[in-house]
TILO-362412 format. One line per field, with one value per residue (C-alpha): residue in one letter; x, y, z. Coordinates in Angstrom, 2 decimals. Example, Ala and Ser with C-alpha at 12.3 -4.5 7.8 and 13.67 -1.06 7.14 Angstrom:
2
residuo	[a; s]
xx	[12.30; 13.67]
yy	[-4.50; -1.06]
zz	[7.80; 7.14]
END
This chain:
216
residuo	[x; x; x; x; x; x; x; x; x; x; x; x; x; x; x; x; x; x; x; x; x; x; x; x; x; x; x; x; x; x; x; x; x; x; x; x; x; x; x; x; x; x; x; x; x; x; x; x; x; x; x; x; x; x; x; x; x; x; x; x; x; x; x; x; x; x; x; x; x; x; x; x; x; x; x; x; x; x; x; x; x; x; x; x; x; x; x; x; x; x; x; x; x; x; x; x; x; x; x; x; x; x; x; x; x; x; x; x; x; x; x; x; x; x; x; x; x; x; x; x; x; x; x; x; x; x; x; x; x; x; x; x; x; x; x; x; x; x; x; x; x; x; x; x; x; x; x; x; x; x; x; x; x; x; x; x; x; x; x; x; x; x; x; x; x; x; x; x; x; x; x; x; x; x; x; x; x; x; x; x; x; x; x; x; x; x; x; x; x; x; x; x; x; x; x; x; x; x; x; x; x; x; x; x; x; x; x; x; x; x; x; x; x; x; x; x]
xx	[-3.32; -4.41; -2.36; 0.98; 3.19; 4.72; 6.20; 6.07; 2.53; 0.69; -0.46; -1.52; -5.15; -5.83; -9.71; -11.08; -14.51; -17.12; -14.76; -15.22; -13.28; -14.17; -11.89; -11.74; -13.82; -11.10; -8.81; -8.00; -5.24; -5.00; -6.63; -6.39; -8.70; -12.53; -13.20; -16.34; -16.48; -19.39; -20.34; -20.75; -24.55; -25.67; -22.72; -20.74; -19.50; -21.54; -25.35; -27.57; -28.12; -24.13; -23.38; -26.68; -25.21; -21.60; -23.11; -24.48; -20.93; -19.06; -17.21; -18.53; -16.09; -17.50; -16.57; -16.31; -16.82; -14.46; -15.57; -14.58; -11.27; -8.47; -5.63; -6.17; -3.63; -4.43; -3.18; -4.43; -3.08; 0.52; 0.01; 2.14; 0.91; 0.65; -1.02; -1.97; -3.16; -5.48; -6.02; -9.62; -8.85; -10.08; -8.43; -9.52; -8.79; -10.15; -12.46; -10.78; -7.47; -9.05; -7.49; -8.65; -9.71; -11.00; -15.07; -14.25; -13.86; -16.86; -17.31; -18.54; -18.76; -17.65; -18.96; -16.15; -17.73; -18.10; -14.33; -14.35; -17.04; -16.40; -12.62; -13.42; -15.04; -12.27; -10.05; -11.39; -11.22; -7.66; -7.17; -8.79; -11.01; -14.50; -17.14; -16.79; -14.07; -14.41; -13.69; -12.47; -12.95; -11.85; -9.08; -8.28; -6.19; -6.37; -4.61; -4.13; -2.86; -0.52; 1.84; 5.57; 5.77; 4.36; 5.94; 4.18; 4.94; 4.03; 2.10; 2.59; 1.12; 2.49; 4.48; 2.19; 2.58; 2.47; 1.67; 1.28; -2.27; -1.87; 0.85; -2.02; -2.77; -4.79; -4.36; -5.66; -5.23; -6.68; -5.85; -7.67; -6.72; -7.47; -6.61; -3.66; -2.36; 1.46; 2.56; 6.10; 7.68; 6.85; 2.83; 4.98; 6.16; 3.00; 4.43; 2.21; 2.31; -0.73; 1.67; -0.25; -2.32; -0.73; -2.67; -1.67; -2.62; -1.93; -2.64; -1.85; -1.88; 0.23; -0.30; 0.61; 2.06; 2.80; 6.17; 3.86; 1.72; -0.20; -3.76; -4.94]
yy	[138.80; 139.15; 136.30; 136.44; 133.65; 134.00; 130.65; 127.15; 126.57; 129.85; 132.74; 135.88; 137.45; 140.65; 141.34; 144.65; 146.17; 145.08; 142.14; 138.65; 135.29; 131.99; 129.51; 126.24; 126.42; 126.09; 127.62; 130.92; 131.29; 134.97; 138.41; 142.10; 144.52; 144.34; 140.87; 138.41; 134.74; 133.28; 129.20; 129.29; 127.17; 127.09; 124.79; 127.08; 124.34; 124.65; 125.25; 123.08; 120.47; 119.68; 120.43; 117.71; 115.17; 115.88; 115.04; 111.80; 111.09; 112.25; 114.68; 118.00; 120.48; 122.94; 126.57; 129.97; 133.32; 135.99; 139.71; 143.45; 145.34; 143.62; 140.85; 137.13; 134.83; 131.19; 127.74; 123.91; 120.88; 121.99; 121.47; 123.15; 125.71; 126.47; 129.64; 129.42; 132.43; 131.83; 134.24; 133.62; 129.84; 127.26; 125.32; 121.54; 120.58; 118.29; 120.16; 119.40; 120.68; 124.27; 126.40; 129.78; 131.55; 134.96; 135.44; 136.74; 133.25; 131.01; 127.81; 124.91; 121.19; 118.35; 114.99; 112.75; 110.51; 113.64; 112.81; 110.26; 107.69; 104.97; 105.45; 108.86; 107.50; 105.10; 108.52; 110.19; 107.18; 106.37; 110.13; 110.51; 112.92; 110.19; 111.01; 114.78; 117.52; 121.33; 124.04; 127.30; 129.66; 133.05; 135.48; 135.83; 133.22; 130.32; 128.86; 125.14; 122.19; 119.54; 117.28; 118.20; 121.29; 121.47; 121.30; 123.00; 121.41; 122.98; 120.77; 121.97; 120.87; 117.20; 116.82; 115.23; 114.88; 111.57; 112.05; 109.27; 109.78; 109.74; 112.48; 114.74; 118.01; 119.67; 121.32; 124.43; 125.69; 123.96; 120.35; 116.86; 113.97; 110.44; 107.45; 105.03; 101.56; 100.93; 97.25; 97.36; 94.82; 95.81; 94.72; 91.62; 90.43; 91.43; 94.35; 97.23; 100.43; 101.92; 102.84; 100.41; 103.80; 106.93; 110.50; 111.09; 115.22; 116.68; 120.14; 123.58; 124.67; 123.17; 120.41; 120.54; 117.75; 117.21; 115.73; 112.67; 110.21; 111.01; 112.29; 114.93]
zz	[-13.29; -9.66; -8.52; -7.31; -6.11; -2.25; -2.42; -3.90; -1.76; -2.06; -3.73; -2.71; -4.31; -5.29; -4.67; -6.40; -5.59; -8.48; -9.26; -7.45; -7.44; -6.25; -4.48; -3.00; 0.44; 3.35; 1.20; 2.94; 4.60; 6.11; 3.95; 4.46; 4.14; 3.53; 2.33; 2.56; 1.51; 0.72; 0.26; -3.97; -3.31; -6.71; -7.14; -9.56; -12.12; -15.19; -13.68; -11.48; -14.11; -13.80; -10.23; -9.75; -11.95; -10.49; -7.07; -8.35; -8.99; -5.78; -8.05; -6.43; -5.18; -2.86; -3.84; -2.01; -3.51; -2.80; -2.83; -1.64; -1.43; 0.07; -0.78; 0.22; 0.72; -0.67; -0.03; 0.60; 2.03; 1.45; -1.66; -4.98; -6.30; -10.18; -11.96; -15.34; -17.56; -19.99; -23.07; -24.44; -24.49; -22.36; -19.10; -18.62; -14.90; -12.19; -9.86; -7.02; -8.09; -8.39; -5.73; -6.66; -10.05; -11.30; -11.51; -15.12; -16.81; -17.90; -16.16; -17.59; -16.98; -19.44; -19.40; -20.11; -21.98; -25.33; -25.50; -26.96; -25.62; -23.13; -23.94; -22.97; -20.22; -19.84; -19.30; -16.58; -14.22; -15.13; -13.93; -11.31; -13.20; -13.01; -15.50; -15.48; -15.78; -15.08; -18.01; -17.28; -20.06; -20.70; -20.08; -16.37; -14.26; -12.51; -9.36; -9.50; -6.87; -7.34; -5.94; -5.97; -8.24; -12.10; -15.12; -18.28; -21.56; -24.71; -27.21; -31.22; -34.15; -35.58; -32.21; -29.44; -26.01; -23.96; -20.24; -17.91; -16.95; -12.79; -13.65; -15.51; -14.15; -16.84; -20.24; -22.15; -26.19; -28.88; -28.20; -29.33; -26.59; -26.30; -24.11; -25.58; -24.45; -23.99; -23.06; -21.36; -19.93; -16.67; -17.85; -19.36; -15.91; -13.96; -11.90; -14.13; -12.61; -14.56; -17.09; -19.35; -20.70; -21.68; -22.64; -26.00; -26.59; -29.79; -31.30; -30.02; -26.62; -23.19; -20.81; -17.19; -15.26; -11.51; -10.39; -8.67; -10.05; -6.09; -6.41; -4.51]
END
């Protein structure tokens, strides 16, 4: 894994020769050694096709790659800091929660609306996620951002997981996910606090949840 954790807030890159990473453009916060970042143009997220149809939606995040011989310390915004490692499966995460990652994992784009339809649809607005999330796929890690630390919850088969949906971070593994409705009595009394829908994942795999229902 070529991340390691300094604090709470950063992480600290190692960058091999032949090897690259991308991160999150202004995410830099000091490096050593021989190191050049580049602006990722060709968008980065799953081909033109998607970064195009991300940028109809305002849901571009602009990218860096990271190359040469050297250690890079990363960090945004003050923001927590979470690394996940992935082993072959594949990491579902807003775009814009992507701090860094290695160049070794396959990135994709998702169009909400293939989970499920216009509940699917439905989803990614009630998350902040709009009509498209980013897949990370592979083995290799990933540095993520949230608000007030993460807490990873595993999700096993005939036990599911219900996250409140401005609390999501992302998720990896095998798991199926859909949109439910919950009336409380806080709906009952008109004082909802978007706690009216709930993420219901089941499967295999873990979900990761920020100790904020704040989006970045």
């Amino acid at each position: 894994m070529p991340f390691r954790e300094i604090n709470s807030k950063m992480v600290e890159a190692v960058v091999a020769p032949g090897q690259r990473m991308f991160s999150q453009r202004g995410a830099m916060l000091a490096y050593r050694g021989n190191v050049t970042f580049t602006p990722n143009l060709a968008g980065g997220q799953g081909g033109v096709m998607a970064m195009l149809g991300r940028r109809a939606a305002g849901e571009a995040a602009p990218l860096m790659t990271v190359e040469g011989d050297g250690t890079v310390l990363f960090g945004h915004g003050g923001h927590h800091v979470q690394v996940i490692a992935l082993a072959g499966d594949t990491l579902y995460v807003e775009a814009d929660r992507l701090l860094a990652f290695d160049g070794t994992l396959e990135q994709g784009t998702m169009f909400m609306g293939s989970q499920g339809g216009v509940m699917g649809m439905v989803r990614g607005q009630v998350t902040g996620q709009g009509l498209f999330t980013t897949t990370l796929r592979g083995h290799g890690a990933v540095a993520v951002m949230a608000h007030g630390g993460v807490l990873e919850l595993p999700i096993v088969p005939g036990r599911p997981v219900h996250v409140d949906p401005q609390a999501y971070v992302a998720h990896h593994g095998d798991v199926r996910n859909r949109l439910s409705t919950a009336l409380g009595w806080r709906d009952m009394v008109g004082r909802g606090s978007g706690e009216a829908f709930q993420l219901e994942l089941s499967g295999s795999g873990a979900v990761y949840v920020q100790a904020s229902e704040e989006k970045l």
